[in-house]
N, C-alpha and C positions, 0 to 999 in steps of 0.2 A: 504494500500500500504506500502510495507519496506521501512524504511530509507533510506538513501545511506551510503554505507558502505566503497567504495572503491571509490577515483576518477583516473581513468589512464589519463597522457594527454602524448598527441604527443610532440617529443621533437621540431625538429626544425620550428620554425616560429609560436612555440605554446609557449615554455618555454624560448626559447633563440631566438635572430637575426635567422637568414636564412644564414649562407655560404653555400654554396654548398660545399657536402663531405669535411666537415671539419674535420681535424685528428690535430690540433692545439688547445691545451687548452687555449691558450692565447688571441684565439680570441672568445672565447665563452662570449656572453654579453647579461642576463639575459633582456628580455623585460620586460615593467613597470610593476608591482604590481604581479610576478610569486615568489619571494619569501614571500610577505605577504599573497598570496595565498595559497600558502603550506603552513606553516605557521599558520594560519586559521582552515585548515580542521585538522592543528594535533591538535591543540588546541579546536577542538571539538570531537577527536578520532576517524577520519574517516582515513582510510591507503591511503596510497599515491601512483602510480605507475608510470612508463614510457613507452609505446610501440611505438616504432620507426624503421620505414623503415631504414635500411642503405645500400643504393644497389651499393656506391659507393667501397665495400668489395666485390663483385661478380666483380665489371668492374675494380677492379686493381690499383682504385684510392686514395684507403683507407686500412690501415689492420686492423684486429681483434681490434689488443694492440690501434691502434691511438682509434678506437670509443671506447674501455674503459677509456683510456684517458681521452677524453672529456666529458664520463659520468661521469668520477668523480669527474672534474671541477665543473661540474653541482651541482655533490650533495653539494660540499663544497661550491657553491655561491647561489644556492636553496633550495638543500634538506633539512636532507638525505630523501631518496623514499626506503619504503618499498620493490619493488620489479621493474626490469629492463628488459623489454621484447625486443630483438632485433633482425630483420629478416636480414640477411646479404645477401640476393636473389635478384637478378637481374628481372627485371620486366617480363624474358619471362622462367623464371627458372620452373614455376608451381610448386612451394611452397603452403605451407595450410598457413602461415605465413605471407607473405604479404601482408598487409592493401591497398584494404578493402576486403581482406579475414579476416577471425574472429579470425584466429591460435591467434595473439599475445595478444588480450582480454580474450580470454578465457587459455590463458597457467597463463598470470596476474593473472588472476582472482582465479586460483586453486590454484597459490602460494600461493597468500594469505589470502584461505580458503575464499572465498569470490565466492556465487553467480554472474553468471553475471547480473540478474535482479536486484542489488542491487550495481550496478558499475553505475558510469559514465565514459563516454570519451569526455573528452577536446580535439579538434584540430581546423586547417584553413585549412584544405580541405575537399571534401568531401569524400576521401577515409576513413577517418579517421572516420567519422559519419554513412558511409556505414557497415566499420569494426564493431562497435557499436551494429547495427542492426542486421547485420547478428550475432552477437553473444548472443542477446537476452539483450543488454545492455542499457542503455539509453546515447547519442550521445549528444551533444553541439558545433556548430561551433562558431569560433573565426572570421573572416573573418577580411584580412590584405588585403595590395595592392594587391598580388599574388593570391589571390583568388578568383576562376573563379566568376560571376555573378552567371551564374545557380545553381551553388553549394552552394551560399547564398539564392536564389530564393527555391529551395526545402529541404534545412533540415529541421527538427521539433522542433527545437530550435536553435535561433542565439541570441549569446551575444555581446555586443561590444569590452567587453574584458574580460581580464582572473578573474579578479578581480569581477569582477560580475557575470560571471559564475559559480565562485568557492560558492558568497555569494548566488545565487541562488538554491542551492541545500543542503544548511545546516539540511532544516527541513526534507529531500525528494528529489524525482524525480523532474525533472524540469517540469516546467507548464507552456503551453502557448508558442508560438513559439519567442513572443521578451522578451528575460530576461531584468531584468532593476533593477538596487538598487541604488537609488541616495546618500543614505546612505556616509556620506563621511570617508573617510580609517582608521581613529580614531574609529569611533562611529563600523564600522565593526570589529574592532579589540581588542573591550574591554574584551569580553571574555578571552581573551590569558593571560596565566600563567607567560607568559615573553616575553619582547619583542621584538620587531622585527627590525634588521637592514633597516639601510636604503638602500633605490633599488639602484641596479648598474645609472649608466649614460646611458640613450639609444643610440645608435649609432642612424648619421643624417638619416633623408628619403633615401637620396642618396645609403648611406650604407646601409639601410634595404632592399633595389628596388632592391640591386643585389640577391636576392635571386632567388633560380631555381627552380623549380618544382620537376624533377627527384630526387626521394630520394631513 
């Protein structure tokens, strides 16, 4: 079986909190262990990517500029990601792009020369695990408040978090449908050539709970 070569993860309520069509850099607030995640996989030279729904650019409530914006907040408090896949379609547009259609795993995935049998995708829904699939990739859910039961109930892998997701797939494909590395964040990080900032501050439950579905 190939290594993994690529890991793409979903952006909101994968990488960052969950605002809803956020076009505000200022509130972008890295969830716990997503920059020693990345982090991690660079320091083992696997490539990095993002593919993200933003359907709040079709409904008028976001523009182009604000989601670069806030991608680039990301890179400079997470990244940087090799490559930025973003579907600006509205959920009834019939786009090949919108997860969990395959378009933005597999556009990821050519930029950067990278197989999709040799990708992972990180997210908390199961669009995200779907998109994965259909694209001939291997899928990982995160599951947060916001994410439905069922969609925990039938993916083919669920981690707790991102942090053990990302250490789950160092050697390989992920195995086994519950990932698990009790390994603690030190002993996971001693490979790294240089170190790693310390993670933002989480925002309360309160604050994460507002998060909305529609992306």
């Amino acid at each position: 079986m190939s290594p993994v070569r690529a890991v793409l993860f979903d952006r909101d309520g994968t990488l960052v909190h969950d605002v809803p069509y956020n076009g505000d850099p200022e509130r972008v607030r890295p969830v716990e262990g997503a920059r020693e995640a990345v982090a991690l996989l660079r320091a083992h030279d696997i490539r990095t990517g993002v593919v993200t729904n933003q359907s709040g650019v079709a409904r008028g409530l976001i523009s182009d500029a604000d989601v670069r914006h806030v991608n680039r907040r990301i890179d400079d408090l997470v990244g940087p990601f090799d490559v930025w896949a973003i579907c600006p379609h509205g959920p009834d547009d019939g786009c090949r792009c919108r997860k969990p259609q395959p378009g933005l795993v597999l556009w990821a995935a050519g930029r950067i020369c990278t197989a999709p049998a040799d990708c992972v995708v990180i997210g908390d829904i199961g669009a995200d695990t779907e998109a994965a699939e259909r694209a001939g990739a291997h899928g990982i859910l995160v599951p947060n408040a916001q994410t439905r039961p069922q969609e925990t109930a039938t993916a083919a892998h669920v981690a707790p978090d991102l942090l053990t997701a990302v250490r789950a797939v160092l050697a390989g494909p992920p195995e086994g449908r519950n990932l698990a590395d009790e390994r603690p964040v030190g002993a996971a990080l001693r490979t790294e050539t240089a170190p790693v900032p310390a993670p933002e501050a989480a925002p309360s439950r309160a604050a994460a709970e507002t998060r909305g579905r529609p992306r």
